[in-house]
C-alpha positions as CSV (number, residue, x, y, z in Angstrom):
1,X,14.2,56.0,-52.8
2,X,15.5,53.5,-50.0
3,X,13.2,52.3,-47.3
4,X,14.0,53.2,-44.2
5,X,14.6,50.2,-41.8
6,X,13.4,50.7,-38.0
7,X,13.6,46.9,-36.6
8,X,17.2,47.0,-34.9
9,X,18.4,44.0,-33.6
10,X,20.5,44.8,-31.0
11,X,20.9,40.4,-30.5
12,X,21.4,40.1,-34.6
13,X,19.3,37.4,-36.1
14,X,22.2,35.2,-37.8
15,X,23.6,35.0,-34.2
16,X,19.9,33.7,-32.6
17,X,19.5,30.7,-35.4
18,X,22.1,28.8,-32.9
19,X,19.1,28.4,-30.5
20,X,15.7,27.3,-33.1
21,X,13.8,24.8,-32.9
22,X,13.2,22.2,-35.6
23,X,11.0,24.7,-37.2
24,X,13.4,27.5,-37.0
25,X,11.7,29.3,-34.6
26,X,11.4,30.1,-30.4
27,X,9.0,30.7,-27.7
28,X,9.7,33.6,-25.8
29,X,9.4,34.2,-22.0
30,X,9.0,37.4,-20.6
31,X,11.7,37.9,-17.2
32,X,8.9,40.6,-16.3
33,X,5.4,39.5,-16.4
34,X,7.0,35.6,-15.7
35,X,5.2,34.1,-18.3
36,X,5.7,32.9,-21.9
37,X,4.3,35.0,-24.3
38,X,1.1,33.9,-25.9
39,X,0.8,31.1,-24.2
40,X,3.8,30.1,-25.7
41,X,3.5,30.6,-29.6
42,X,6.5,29.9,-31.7
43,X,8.1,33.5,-33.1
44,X,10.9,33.7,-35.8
45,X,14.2,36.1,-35.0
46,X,12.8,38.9,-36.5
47,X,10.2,39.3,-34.4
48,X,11.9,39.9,-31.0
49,X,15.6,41.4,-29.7
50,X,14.9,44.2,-31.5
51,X,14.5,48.5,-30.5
52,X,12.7,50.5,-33.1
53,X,14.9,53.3,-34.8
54,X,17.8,52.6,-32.2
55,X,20.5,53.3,-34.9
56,X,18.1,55.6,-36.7
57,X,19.8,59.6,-37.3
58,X,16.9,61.8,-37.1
59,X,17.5,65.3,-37.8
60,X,14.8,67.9,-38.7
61,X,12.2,65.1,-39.3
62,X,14.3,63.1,-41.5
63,X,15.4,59.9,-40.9
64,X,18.8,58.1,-42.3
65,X,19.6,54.5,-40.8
66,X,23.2,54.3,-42.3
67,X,24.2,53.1,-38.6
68,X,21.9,50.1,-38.9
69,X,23.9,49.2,-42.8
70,X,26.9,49.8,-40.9
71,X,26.1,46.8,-38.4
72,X,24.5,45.2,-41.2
73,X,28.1,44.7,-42.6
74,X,29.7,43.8,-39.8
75,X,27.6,41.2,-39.0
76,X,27.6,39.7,-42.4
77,X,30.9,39.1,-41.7
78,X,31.3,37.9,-38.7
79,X,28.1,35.2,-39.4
80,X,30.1,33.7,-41.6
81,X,32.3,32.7,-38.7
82,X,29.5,31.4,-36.9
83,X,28.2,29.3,-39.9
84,X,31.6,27.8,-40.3
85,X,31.2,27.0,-36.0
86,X,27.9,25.3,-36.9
87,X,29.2,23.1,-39.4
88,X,32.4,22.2,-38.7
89,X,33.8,19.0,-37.6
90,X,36.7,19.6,-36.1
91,X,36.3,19.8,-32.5
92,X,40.3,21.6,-31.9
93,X,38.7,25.4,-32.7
94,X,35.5,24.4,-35.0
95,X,36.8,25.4,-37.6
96,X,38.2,29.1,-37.1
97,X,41.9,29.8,-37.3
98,X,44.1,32.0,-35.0
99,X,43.8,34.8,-37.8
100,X,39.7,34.6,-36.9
101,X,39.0,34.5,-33.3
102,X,39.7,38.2,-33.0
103,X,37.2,39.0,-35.1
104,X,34.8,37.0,-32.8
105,X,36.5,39.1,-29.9
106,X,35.7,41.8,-32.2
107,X,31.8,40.6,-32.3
108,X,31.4,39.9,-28.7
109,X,32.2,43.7,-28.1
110,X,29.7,45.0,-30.4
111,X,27.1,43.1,-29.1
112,X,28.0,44.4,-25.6
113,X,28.0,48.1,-26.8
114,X,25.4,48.1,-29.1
115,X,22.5,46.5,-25.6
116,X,20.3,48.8,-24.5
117,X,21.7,48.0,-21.9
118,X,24.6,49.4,-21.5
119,X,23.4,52.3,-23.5
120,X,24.2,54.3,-19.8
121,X,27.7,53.1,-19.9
122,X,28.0,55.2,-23.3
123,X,26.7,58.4,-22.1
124,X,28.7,58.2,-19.3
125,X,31.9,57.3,-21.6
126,X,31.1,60.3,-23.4
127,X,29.9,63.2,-21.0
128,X,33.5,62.4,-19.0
129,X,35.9,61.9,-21.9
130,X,37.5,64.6,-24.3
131,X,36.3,64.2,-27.8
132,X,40.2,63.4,-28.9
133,X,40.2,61.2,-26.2
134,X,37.3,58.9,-28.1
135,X,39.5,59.0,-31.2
136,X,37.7,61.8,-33.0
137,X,39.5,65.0,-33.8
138,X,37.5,68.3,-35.3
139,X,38.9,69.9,-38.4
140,X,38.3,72.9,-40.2
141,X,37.7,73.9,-43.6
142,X,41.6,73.9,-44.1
143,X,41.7,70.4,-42.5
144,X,43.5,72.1,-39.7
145,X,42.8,70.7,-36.2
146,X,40.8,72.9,-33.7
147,X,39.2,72.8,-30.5
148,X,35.8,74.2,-29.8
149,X,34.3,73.6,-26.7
150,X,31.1,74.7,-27.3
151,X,30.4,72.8,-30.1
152,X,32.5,70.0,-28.8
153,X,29.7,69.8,-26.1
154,X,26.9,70.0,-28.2
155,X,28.2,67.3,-30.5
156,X,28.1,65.3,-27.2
157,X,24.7,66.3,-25.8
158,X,23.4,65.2,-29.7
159,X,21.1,61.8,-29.4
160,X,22.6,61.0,-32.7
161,X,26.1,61.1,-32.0
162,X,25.4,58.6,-29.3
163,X,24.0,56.2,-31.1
164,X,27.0,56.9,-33.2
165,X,29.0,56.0,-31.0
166,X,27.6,52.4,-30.0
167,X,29.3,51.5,-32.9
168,X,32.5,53.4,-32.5
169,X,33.1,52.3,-29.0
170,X,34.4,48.5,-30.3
171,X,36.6,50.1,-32.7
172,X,37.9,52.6,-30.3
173,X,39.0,50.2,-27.8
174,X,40.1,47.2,-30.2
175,X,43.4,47.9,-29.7
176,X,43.1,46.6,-26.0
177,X,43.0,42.9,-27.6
178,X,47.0,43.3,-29.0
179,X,47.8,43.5,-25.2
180,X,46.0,40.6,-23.8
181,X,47.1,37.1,-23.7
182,X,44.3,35.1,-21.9
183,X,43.3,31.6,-24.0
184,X,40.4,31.1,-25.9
185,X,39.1,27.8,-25.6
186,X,35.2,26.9,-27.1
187,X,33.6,24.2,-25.4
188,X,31.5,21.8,-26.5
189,X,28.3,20.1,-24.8
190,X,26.1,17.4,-25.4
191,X,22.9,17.6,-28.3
192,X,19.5,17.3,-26.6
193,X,19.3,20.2,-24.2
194,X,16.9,22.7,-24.8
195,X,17.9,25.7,-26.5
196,X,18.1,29.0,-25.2
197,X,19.2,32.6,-25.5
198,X,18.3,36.2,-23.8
199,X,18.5,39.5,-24.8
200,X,21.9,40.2,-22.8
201,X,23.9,36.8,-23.7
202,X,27.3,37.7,-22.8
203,X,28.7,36.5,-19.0
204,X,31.1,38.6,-17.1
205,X,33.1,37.5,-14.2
206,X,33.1,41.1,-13.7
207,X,29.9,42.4,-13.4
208,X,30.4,46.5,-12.5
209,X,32.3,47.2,-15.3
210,X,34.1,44.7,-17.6
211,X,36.8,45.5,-19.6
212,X,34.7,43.5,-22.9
213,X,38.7,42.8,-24.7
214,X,40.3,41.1,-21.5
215,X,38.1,40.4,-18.5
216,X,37.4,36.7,-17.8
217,X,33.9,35.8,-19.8
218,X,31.8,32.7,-20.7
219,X,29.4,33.3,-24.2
220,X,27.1,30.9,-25.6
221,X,27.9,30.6,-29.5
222,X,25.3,28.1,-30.2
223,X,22.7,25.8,-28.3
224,X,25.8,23.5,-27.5
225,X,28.9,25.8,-28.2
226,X,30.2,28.1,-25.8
227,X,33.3,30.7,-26.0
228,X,35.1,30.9,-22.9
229,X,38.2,33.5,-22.6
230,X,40.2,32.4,-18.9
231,X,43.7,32.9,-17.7
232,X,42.6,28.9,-16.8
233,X,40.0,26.1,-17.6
234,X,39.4,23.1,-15.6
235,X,38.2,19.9,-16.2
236,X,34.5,21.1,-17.9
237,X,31.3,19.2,-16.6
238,X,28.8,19.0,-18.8
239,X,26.4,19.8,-16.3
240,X,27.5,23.2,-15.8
241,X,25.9,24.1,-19.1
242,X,22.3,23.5,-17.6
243,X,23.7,26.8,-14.5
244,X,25.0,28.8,-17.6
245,X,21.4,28.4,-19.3
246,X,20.3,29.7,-15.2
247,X,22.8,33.1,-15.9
248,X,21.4,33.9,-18.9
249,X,17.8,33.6,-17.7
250,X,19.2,35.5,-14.4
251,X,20.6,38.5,-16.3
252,X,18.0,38.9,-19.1
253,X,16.4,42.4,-19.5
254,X,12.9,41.0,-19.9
255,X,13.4,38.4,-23.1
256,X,14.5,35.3,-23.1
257,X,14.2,32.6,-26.2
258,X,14.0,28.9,-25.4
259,X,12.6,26.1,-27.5
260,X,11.1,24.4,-24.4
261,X,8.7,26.0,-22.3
262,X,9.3,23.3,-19.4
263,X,12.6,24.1,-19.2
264,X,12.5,27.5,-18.0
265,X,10.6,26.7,-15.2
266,X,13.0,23.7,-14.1
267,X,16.0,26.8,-14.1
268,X,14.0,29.0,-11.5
269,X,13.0,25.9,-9.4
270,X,16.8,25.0,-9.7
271,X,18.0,28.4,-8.7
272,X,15.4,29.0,-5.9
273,X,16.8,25.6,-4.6
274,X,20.8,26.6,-4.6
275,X,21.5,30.1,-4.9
276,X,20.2,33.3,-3.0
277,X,21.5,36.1,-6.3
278,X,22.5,35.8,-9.7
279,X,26.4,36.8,-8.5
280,X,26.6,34.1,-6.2
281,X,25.6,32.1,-8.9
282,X,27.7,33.4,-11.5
283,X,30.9,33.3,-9.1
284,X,30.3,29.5,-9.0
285,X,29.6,28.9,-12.5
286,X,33.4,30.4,-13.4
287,X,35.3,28.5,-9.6
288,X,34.1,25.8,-11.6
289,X,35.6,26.5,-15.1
290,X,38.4,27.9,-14.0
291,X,39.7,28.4,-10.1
């Protein structure tokens, strides 16, 4: 009988080896408390960015994580991408083709739906929407299509069919990325920085509520690789990578990775010294890129 899995990455592994250390490993530092943990002990990526049981069904004391294989799948796919990033060459793209960056459009979303958190942003999605409105459509034994409200309502009040539908929501909305035409542009940075990653990575211009296929966003592929999607990019300093390191400390949860421990305490010295929130800061960080 299968074992079943309760360690759900919700930042997937393949995507945190961009930002090891030597030893393929990272400190982490707790946004909370404000202090490494354990003094600073090197962890590897299974040991943090993770939920227990988050895409776990349970239903009458039994337990099925077919969710977590689905995710499983998906992101053996899409690291593939990312290993081809890592070791390509070729700084026009690194390496993916037009055919491929949708698919890391496609990955950026379910990152963003499958956070804890946003995990509010689903329930609300679903307790306002119309269950044909979410693409699913309840048939009968005939395969006719019916409408029950009852049960239509406690499908949505079910736990499980909200986790569910963290990994429905990307599919649902994909088609929202046929309409946009905003560039993609992946920006390079110098070796040698620390590295560092959180457990919310992604950058919105728009902070409320960002539409995850077409809103402006900046996202760190690698320790030195970052995605941005922008009607516009300027000239890129590299020094603006050190304030998007500062937004991803800004916006964490309560983890952040970093191979460096003195580096996260030059960040909050820098921000204390220039900025009085993390939106002023992030509405300078994308002026720069691309007003």
């Amino acid at each position: 009988m299968k074992a079943t899995s309760w360690r759900h990455h919700y930042i997937p592994q393949f995507y945190l080896k961009g930002f090891l250390n030597e030893n393929d490993k990272f400190k982490i530092y707790n946004t909370v408390d404000e202090k490494f943990i354990k003094k600073g002990k090197d962890f590897s990526t299974e040991s943090y960015f993770f939920e227990k049981d988050s895409n776990t069904v349970i239903s009458n004391d039994e337990k099925d994580d077919f969710l977590e294989d689905f995710y499983g799948q998906t992101d053996n796919s899409i690291s593939t991408l990312f290993d081809k990033i890592r070791n390509s060459q070729n700084l026009n793209g690194f390496g993916l083709t037009d055919a491929e960056m949708p698919a890391l459009q496609y990955f950026i979303a379910t990152l963003f739906w499958r956070n804890p958190k946003n995990f509010h942003k689903i329930k609300k999605l679903v307790s306002s929407s119309y269950l044909k409105d979410l693409g699913i459509t309840l048939r009968n034994e005939k395969d006719e299509i019916v409408e029950d409200k009852t049960f239509e309502k406690q499908l949505k009040d079910d736990p499980n069919f909200i986790k569910g539908m963290k990994f429905m929501i990307p599919n649902i909305t994909y088609p929202r990325i046929l309409g946009c035409r905003t560039p993609l542009h992946i920006q390079s940075f110098p070796k040698g920085l620390p590295s560092l990653c959180s457990d919310y990575p992604i950058i919105f211009r728009n902070q409320e509520d960002p539409d995850v296929y077409r809103d402006d966003l900046i996202f760190p592929l690698t320790n030195d690789l970052v995605f941005i999607r922008s009607s516009k990019i300027n000239n890129i300093s590299t020094t603006i990578k050190v304030e998007i390191d500062l937004i991803i400390l800004k916006q964490a949860m309560r983890y952040v990775s970093c191979t460096d421990q003195t580096y996260i305490y030059m960040l909050q010295k820098f921000y204390k010294e220039n900025y009085n929130n993390p939106s002023e800061l992030i509405d300078h960080v994308f002026s720069e890129l691309i007003d």
